[in-house]
Every structure is written in structure tokens, then in C-alpha cells.
MARGU-720713 format. One line per 8 residues: number of its first residue (from 1); for each residue x, y, z of N, C-alpha, C. Coordinates in pm, whole numbers. Example, Ala and Ser with C-alpha at 12.3 -4.5 7.8 and 13.67 -1.06 7.14 Angstrom:
REM MARGU-720713
1> 1319/-569/780/1230/-450/780/1320/-330/780 | 1285/-225/708/1367/-106/714/1290/3/787
REM end
This chain:
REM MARGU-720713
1> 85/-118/0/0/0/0/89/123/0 | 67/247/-72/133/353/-146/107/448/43 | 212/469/78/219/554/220/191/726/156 | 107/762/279/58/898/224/139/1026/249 | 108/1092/188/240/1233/147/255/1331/277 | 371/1276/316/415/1341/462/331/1513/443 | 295/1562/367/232/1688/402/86/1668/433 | 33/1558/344/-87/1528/383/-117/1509/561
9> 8/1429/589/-44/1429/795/-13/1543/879 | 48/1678/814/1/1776/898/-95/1867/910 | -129/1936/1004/-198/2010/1040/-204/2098/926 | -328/2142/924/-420/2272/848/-291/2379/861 | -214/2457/758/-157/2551/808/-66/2528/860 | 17/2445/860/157/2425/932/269/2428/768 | 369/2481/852/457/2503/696/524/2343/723 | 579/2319/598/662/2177/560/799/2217/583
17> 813/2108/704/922/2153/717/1066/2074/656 | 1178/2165/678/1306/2141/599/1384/2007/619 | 1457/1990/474/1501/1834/585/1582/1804/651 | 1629/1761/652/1725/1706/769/1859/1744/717 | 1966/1808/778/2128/1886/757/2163/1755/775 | 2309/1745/727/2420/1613/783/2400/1630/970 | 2426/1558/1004/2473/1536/1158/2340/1562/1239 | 2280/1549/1157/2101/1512/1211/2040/1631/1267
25> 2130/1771/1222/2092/1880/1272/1952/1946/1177 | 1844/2022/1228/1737/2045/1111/1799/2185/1054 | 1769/2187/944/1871/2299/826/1700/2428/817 | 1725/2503/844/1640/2622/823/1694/2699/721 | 1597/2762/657/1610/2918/564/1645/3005/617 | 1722/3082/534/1792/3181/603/1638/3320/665 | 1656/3323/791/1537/3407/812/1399/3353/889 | 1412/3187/934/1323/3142/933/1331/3130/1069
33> 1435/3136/1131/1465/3103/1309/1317/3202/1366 | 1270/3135/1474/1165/3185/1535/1265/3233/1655 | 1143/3302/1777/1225/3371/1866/1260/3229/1981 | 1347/3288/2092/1376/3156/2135/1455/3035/2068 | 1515/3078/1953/1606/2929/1890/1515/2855/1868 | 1390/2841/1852/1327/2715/1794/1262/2741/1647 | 1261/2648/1583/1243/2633/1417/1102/2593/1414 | 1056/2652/1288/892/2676/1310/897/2514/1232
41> 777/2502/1249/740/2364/1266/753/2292/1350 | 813/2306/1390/929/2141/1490/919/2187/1644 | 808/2249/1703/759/2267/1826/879/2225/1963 | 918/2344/2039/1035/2217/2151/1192/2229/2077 | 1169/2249/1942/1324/2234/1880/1408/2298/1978 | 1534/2233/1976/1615/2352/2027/1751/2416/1916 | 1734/2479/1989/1851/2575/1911/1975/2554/1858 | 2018/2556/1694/2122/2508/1667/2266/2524/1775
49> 2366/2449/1736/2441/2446/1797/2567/2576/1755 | 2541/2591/1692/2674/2730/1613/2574/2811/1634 | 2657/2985/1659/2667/3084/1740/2741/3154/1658 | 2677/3301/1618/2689/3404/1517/2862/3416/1596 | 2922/3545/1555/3035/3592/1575/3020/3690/1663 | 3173/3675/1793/3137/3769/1915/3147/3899/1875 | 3080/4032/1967/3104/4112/1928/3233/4163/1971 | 3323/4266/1885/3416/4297/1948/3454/4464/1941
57> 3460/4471/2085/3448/4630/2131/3558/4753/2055 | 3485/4821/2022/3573/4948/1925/3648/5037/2011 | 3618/5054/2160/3671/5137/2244/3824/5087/2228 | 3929/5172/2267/4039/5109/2279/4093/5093/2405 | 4166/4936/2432/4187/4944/2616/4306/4965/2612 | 4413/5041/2556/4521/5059/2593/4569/5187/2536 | 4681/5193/2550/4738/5364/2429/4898/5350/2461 | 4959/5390/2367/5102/5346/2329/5193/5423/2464
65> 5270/5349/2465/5344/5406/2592/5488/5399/2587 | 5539/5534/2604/5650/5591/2547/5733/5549/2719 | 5894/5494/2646/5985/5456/2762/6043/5604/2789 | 6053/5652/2895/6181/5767/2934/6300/5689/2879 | 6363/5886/2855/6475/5864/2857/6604/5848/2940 | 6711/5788/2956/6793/5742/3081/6842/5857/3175 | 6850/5975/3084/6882/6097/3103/6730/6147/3248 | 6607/6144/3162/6509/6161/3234/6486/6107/3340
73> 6533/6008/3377/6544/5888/3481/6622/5969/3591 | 6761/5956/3534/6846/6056/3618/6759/6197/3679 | 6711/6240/3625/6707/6429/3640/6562/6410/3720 | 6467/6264/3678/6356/6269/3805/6439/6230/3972 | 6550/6136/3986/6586/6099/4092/6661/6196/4183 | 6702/6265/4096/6822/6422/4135/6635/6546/4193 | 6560/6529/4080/6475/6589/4137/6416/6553/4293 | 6364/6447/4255/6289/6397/4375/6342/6427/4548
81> 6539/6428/4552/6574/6394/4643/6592/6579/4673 | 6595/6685/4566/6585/6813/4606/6430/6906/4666 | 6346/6833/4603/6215/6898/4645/6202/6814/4767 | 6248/6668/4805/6233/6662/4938/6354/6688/5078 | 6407/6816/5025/6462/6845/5102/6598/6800/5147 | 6607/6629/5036/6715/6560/5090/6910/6616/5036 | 6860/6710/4948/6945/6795/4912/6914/6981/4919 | 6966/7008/4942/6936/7190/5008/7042/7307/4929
89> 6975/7381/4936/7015/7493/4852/7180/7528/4895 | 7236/7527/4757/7404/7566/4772/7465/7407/4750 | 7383/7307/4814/7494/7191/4817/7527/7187/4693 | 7644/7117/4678/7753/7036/4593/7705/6885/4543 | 7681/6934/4392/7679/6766/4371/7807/6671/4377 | 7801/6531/4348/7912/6485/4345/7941/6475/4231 | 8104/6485/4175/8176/6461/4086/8101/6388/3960 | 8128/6463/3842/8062/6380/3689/8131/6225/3740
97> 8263/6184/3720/8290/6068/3746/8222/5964/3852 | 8183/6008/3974/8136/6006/4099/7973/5928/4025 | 7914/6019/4014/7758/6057/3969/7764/5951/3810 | 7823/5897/3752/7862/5832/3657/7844/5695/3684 | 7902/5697/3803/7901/5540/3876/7800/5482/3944 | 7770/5613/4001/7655/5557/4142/7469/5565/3999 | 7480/5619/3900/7386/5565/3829/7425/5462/3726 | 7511/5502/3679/7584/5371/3582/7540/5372/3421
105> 7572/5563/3424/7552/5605/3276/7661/5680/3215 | 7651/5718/3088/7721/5791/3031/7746/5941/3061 | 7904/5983/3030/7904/6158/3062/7775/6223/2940 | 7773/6186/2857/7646/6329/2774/7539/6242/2829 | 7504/6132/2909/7359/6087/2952/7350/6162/3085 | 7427/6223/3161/7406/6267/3273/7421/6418/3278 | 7486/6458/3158/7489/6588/3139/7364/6671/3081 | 7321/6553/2990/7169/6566/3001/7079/6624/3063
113> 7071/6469/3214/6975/6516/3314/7007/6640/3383 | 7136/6692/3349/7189/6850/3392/7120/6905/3362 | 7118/6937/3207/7027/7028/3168/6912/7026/3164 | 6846/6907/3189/6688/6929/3252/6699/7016/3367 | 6765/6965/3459/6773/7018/3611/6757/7177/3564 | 6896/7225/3518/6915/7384/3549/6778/7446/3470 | 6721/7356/3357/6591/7467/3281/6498/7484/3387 | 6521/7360/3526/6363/7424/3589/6468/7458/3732
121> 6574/7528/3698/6652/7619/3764/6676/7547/3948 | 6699/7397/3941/6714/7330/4065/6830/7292/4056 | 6924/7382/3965/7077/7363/4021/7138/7445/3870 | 7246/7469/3909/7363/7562/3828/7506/7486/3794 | 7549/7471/3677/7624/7435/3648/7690/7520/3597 | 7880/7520/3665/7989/7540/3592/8074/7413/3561 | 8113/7514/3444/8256/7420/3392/8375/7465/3426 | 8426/7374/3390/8624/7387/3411/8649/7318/3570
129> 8795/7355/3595/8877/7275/3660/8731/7282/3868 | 8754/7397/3870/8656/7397/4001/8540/7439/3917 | 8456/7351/3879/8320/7391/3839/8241/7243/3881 | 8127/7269/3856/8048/7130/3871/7898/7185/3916 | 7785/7093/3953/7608/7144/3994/7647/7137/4127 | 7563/7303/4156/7535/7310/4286/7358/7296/4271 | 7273/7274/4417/7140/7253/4385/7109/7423/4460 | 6959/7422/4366/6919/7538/4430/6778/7458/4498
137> 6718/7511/4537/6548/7522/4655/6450/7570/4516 | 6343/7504/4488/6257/7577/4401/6205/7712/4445 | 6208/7801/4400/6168/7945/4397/6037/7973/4286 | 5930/8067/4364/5851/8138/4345/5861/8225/4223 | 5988/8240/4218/6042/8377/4127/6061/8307/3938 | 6095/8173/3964/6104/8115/3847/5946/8044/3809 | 5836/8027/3890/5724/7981/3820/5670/8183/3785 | 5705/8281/3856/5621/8377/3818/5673/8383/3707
145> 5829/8382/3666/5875/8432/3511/5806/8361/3386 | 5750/8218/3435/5657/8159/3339/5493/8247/3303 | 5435/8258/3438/5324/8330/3491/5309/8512/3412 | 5422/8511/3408/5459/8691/3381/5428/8681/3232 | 5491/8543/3158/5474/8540/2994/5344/8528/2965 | 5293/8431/3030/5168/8408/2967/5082/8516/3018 | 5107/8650/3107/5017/8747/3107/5041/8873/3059 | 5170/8876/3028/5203/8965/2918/5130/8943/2799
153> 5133/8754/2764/5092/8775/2610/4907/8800/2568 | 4887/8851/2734/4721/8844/2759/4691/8995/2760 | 4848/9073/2754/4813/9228/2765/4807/9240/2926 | 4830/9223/3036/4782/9210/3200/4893/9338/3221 | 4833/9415/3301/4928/9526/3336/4904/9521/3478 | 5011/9634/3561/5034/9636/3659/4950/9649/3759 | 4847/9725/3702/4733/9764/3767/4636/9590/3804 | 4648/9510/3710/4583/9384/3712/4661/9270/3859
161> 4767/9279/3863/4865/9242/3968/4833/9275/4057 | 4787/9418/4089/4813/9482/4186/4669/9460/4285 | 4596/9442/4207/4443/9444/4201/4426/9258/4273 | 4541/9189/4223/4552/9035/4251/4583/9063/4422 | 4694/9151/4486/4714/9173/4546/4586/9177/4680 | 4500/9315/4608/4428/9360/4683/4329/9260/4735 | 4330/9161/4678/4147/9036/4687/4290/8939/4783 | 4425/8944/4801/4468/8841/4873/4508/8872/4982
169> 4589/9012/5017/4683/9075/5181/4521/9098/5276 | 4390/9186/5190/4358/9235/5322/4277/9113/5400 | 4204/9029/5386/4174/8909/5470/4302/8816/5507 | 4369/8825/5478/4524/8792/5574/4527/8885/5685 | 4534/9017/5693/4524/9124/5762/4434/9075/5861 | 4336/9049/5839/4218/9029/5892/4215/8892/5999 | 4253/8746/5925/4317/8645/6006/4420/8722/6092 | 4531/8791/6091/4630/8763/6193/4535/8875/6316
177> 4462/8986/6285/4379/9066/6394/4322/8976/6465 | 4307/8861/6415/4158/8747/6482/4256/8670/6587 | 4342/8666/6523/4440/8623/6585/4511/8636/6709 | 4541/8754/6714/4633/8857/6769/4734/8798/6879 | 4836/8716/6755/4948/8654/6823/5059/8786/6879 | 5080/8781/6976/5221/8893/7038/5341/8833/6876 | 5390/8742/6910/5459/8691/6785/5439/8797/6633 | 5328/8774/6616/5299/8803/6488/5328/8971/6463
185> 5317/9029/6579/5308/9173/6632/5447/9165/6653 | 5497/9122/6667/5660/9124/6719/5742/9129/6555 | 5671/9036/6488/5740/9012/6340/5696/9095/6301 | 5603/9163/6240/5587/9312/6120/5688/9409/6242 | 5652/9438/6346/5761/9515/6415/5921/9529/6329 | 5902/9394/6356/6112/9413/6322/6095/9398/6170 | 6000/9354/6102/6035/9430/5923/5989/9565/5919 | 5932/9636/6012/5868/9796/5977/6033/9844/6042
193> 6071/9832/6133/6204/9836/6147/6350/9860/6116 | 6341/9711/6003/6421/9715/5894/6415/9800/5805 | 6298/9821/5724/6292/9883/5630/6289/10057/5658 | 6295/10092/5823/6340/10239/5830/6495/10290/5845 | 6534/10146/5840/6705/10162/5812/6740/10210/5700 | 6653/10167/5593/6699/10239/5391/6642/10357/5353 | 6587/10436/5481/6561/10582/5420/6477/10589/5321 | 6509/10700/5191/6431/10692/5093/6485/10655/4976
201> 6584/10582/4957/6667/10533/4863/6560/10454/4762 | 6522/10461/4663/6413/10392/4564/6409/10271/4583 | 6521/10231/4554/6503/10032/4508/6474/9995/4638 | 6561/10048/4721/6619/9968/4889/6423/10021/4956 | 6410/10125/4897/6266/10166/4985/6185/10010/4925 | 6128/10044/4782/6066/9952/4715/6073/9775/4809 | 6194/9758/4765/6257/9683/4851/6161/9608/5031 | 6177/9722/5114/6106/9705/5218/5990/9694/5214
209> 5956/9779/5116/5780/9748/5151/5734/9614/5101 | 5802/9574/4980/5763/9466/4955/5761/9355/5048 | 5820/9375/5131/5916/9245/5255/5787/9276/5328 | 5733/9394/5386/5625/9428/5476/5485/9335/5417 | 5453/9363/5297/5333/9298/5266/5359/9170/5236 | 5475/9123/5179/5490/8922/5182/5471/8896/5353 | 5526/8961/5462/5504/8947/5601/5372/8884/5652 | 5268/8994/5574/5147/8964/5607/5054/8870/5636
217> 5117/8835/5462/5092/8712/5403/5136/8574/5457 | 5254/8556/5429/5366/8486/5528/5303/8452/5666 | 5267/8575/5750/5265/8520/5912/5132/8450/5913 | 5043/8459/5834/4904/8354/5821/4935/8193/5824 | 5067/8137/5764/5107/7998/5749/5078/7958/5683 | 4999/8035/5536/4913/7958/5489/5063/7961/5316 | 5047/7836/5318/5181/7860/5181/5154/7881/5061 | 5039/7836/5004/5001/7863/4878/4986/8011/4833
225> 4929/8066/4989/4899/8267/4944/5027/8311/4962 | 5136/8234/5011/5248/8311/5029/5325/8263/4885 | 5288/8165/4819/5381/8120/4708/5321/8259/4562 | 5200/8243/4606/5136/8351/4516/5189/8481/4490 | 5138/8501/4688/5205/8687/4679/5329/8708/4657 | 5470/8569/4642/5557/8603/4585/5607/8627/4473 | 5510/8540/4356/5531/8593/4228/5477/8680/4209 | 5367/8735/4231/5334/8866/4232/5424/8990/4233
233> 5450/8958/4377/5558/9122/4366/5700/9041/4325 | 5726/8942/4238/5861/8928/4183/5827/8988/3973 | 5664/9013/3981/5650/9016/3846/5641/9190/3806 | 5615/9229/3959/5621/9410/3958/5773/9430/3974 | 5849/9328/4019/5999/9381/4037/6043/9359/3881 | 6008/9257/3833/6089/9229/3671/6026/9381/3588 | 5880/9361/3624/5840/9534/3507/5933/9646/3533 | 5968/9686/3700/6048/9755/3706/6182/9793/3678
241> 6295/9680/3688/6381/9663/3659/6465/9695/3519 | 6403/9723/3387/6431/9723/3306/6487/9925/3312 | 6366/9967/3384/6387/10119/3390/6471/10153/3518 | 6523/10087/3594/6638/10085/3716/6520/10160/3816 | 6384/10113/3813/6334/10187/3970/6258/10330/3899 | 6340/10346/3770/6299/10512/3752/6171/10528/3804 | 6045/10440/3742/5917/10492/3814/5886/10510/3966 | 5954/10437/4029/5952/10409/4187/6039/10568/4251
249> 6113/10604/4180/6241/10720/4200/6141/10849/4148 | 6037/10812/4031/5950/10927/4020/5866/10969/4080 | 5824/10889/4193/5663/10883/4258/5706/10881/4436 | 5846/10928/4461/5902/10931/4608/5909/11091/4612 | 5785/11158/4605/5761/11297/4630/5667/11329/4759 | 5642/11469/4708/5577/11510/4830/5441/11426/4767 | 5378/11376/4923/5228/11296/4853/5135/11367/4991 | 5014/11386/4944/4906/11465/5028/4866/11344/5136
257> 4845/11451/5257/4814/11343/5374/4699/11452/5480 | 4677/11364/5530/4580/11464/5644/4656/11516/5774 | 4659/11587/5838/4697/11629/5936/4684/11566/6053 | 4685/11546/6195/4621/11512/6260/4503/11522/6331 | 4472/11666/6267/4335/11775/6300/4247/11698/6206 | 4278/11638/6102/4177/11614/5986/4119/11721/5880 | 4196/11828/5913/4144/11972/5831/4238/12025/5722 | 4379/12037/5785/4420/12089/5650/4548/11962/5615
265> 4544/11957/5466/4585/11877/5442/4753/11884/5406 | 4831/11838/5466/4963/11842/5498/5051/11769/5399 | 5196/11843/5357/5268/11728/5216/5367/11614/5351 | 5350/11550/5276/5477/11391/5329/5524/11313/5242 | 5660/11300/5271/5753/11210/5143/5641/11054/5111 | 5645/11041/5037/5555/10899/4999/5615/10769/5122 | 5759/10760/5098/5808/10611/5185/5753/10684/5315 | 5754/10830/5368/5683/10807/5521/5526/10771/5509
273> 5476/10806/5450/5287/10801/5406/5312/10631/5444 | 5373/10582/5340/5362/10406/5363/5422/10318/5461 | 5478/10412/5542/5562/10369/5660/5399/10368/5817 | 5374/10479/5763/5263/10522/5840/5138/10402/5861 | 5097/10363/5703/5019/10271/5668/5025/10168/5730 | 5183/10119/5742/5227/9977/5780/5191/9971/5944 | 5253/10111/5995/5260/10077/6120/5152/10057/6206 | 5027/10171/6125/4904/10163/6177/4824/10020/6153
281> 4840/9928/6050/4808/9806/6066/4846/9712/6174 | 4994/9759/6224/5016/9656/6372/4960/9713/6458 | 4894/9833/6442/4859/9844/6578/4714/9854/6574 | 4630/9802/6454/4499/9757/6480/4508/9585/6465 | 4579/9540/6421/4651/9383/6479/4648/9334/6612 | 4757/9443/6630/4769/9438/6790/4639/9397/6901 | 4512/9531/6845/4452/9568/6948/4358/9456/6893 | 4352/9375/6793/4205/9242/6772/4126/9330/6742
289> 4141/9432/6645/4059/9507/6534/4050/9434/6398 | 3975/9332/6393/3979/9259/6211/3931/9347/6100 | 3807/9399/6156/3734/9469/6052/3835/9582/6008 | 3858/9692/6144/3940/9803/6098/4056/9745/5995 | 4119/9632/6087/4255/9601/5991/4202/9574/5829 | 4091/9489/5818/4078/9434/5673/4044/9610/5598 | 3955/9657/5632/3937/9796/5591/4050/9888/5565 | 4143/9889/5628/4258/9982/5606/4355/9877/5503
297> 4397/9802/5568/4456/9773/5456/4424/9736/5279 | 4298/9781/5314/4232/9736/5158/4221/9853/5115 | 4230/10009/5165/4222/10130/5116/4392/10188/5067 | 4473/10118/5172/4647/10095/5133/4635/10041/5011 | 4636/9934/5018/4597/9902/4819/4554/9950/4767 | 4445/10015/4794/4414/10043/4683/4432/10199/4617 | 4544/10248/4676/4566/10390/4741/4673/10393/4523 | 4626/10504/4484/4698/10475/4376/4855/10544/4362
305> 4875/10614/4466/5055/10574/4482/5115/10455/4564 | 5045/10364/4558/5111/10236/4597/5080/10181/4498 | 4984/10139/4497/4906/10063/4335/5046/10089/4228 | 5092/10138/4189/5165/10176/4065/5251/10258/4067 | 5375/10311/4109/5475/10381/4144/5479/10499/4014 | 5480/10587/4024/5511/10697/3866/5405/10680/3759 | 5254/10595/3783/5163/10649/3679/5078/10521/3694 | 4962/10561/3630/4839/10477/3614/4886/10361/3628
313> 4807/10266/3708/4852/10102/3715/4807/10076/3605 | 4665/10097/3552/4641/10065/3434/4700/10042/3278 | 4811/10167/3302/4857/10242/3142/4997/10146/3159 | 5015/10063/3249/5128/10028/3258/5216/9864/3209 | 5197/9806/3148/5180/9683/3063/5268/9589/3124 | 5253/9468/3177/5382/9367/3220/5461/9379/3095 | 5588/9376/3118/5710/9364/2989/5820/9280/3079 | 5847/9172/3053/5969/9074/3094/6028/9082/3006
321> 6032/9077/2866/6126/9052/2772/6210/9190/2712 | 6177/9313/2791/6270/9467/2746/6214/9481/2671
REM end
């Protein structure tokens, strides 16, 4: 008897399904996979055994990585042992031959890490028979000369410095009043002091006052406002310098002051006016006056023969390069 046509025994509406792959796996049309891995018809199927291709991630997990150079090696270890102190300003390095051995490089590989050293100015090298690196202490004065370029090339004039000034000494002022360490009163003492030893000599005046307001700053403890306020007034000393003080030598005249009546108004050499200024801040220090102190000394700043020695702070342009 003739067996009946395998489509004939299915169901109303069921598709015919595919035949049989080698390895007894069922072979589908491309497109035909139902959800779940199972193949229509074949109810329960499970899911072939091969598995599309993994995905693989476009992000990148690494990035090329450049070796130092031996030189660099050297000039971080020479660094490291000067910013911690383990070498100090003035010392003596040891001998090229010396320093040759104890890293176990070449003379131009170590002369090298020299000249890294001296560009970020943590030691000085001579040559010849007594020459060799001494180390210096990082200084304030060499990040402002960086600081000074990039605000020169911003146009920043003196008046802008000065103005930096004013938003940082008078709440210092203000901490040491709150304060009111005898100490602290004892220290502006002996720099108001000092600086009446140089008379009115320009630079040597300039000079003191500057020492008076880093003081300020300084006796707070706080190091970052003191690393600040030193490039600061090291970037009004470079503007100056080019003209030997002249502006500072122009503006040591008679300057208007009040009397002690408050009525008529009396002339005084400028270095006494600012001598005056200084002293009257220790002695609202002294007495645990914050407010007065922050108040006065913020009218000292902003007083425009201090602000700018011989003319507008404004009109006056940072110039480091002459």
C-alpha cells in the first residue's frame, strides 16, 4: 500500500518543514529562526548548535606608551631627592665621574639630566677645573617668570597684579587681627624696622615694603597665598627693573596726607605716608581690630601711589622681555 504524502499528515496551516542537515541537525532558511532558537514547525526544537560571531568592542583598552629617557630617569631621581629636602640649597653635587658610577651612565647621559635640572633652575652648572652642579630650593620667582609670559601675552598690566594683590593681603590682615598673636606683632615690628634703616633710597625703599606685605601674608602659614604673593611682587619687580626703579624714583615725592586735626591737608615724602600705613596696621593687629585692619589695609591698596609707582597702574603693561 502507497504511504501517504508526509504533508498530507500535517496540520491545516503548518509550513513543511526542511530536511534534515548532515549530523542530524534540522537545516532552516535563512530568516526562518523563530524567537527563542526554535524552528517553526518542529515545536520544543532547540537551538542550533553554532553561534553568530562575538562582538568585538571598538573602544580602545590601551594607548602606546612611550619609555623615558635614561637621562630623564636621572634628572627625576636628582629631582625627587631636592624637592624633598634631601638635598638643600648651595649643596655640591658629586663629581661627573662620581655621579657616573653611582647611576651607571654615560658623561652626555648625565649631562643631560643636567640640563633638565638647570631649565627648571634646581641647580647651576659650571665648567672647568673647580666647576660642577650646585642645587638650588625651588623658587617662586622662576614659576612667576613663566606666569609673567603668559600674562604679558594676555596684555595684563600692573594695575591687574596689583588688584591680585588687593582680593589676597587684606583678609590675611584680617586672620592675623583674629588672631592677635604677640609673635605676629613682634614680626611686622622688626620688618617695619628694617625697612626704616633704607631711608628713601628707591630700590632699597621699594625693597622694604615689599618684605612688609609678603610678612602679612607669610605670618598667616598659609603657603600657597604666600607662594602667590611672591610671584606677584617678583612680576612688579621684573616690570620695574628694566627702567632701574625710575618709576619708583618718580613717585618718592611730596604725597598729600591729612593732618592730625583732619582739616588741612599736609605734604609727606611717599616712603613716610607708607611707613605710616604699615605701622598703623600693627597696631589695629595688635589691638584684635579685624574689621578696621581688613578695611585699612584694603584702602592701602588700593591707594593709587602704591598701586603703581610713577603712573596709572592701568597704562602700565607687564614687559619681561625689554
Amino acid at each position: 500500500m502507497a504511504r501517504p504524502a508526509a504533508s498530507a499528515a500535517l496540520p491545516s496551516g503548518t509550513s513543511q518543514p526542511s530536511p534534515a542537515a548532515p549530523g542530524g541537525q534540522v537545516a532552516t532558511e535563512p530568516g526562518r529562526r523563530a524567537a527563542g532558537g526554535r524552528v517553526p514547525g518542529l515545536p520544543g526544537s532547540p537551538a542550533p548548535l553554532t553561534a553568530g560571531p562575538l562582538a568585538v568592542t571598538v573602544s580602545p583598552v590601551g594607548r602606546q606608551v612611550r619609555v623615558p629617557k635614561t637621562a630623564e630617569l636621572v634628572a627625576s631621581q636628582l629631582r625627587r631627592r631636592i624637592i624633598r629636602g634631601e638635598l638643600s640649597e648651595g649643596d655640591a653635587l658629586p663629581p661627573e665621574p662620581t655621579l657616573m658610577t653611582q647611576f651607571g651612565v654615560s658623561r652626555p647621559t648625565l649631562r643631560e639630566a643636567f640640563r633638565v635640572l638647570e631649565a627648571e633652575a634646581l641647580i647651576s652648572v659650571r665648567r672647568g677645573a673647580h666647576g660642577g652642579a650646585r642645587v638650588h630650593a625651588p623658587s617662586p620667582n622662576v614659576a612667576a617668570r613663566y606666569a609673567g609670559l603668559v600674562l604679558e601675552h594676555r596684555g595684563a598690566t600692573l594695575g591687574d597684579v596689583h588688584q591680585a594683590s588687593s582680593v589676597i593681603e587684606p583678609p590675611c590682615a584680617v586672620l592675623l587681627a583674629e588672631r592677635g598673636s604677640p609673635d605676629d606683632v613682634a614680626a611686622l615690628r622688626a620688618v617695619l624696622a628694617e625697612g626704616d634703616s633704607v631711608g628713601e633710597e628707591p630700590a632699597a625703599l621699594a625693597a622694604a615694603q615689599a618684605a612688609f606685605h609678603r610678612a602679612v601674608v607669610e605670618l598667616t602659614g598659609n603657603k600657597s597665598l604666600s607662594v602667590l604673593t611672591g610671584m606677584l611682587q617678583h612680576l612688579v619687580e621684573l616690570t620695574s627693573a628694566p627702567q632701574g626703579h625710575a618709576s619708583i624714583a618718580a613717585n618718592i615725592r611730596e604725597a598729600p596726607a591729612r593732618s592730625s586735626a583732619g582739616d588741612e591737608p599736609q605734604r609727606r615724602p611717599l616712603g613716610r605716608t607708607t611707613r605710616l600705613a604699615h605701622a598703623t596696621l600693627i597696631d589695629l593687629i595688635e589691638r584684635g581690630d579685624a574689621a578696621g585692619a581688613g578695611e585699612h589695609w584694603g584702602r592701602h591698596l588700593a591707594a593709587p601711589g602704591h598701586a603703581v609707582p610713577g603712573g596709572p597702574a592701568d597704562g602700565c603693561v607687564l614687559d619681561l622681555l625689554g
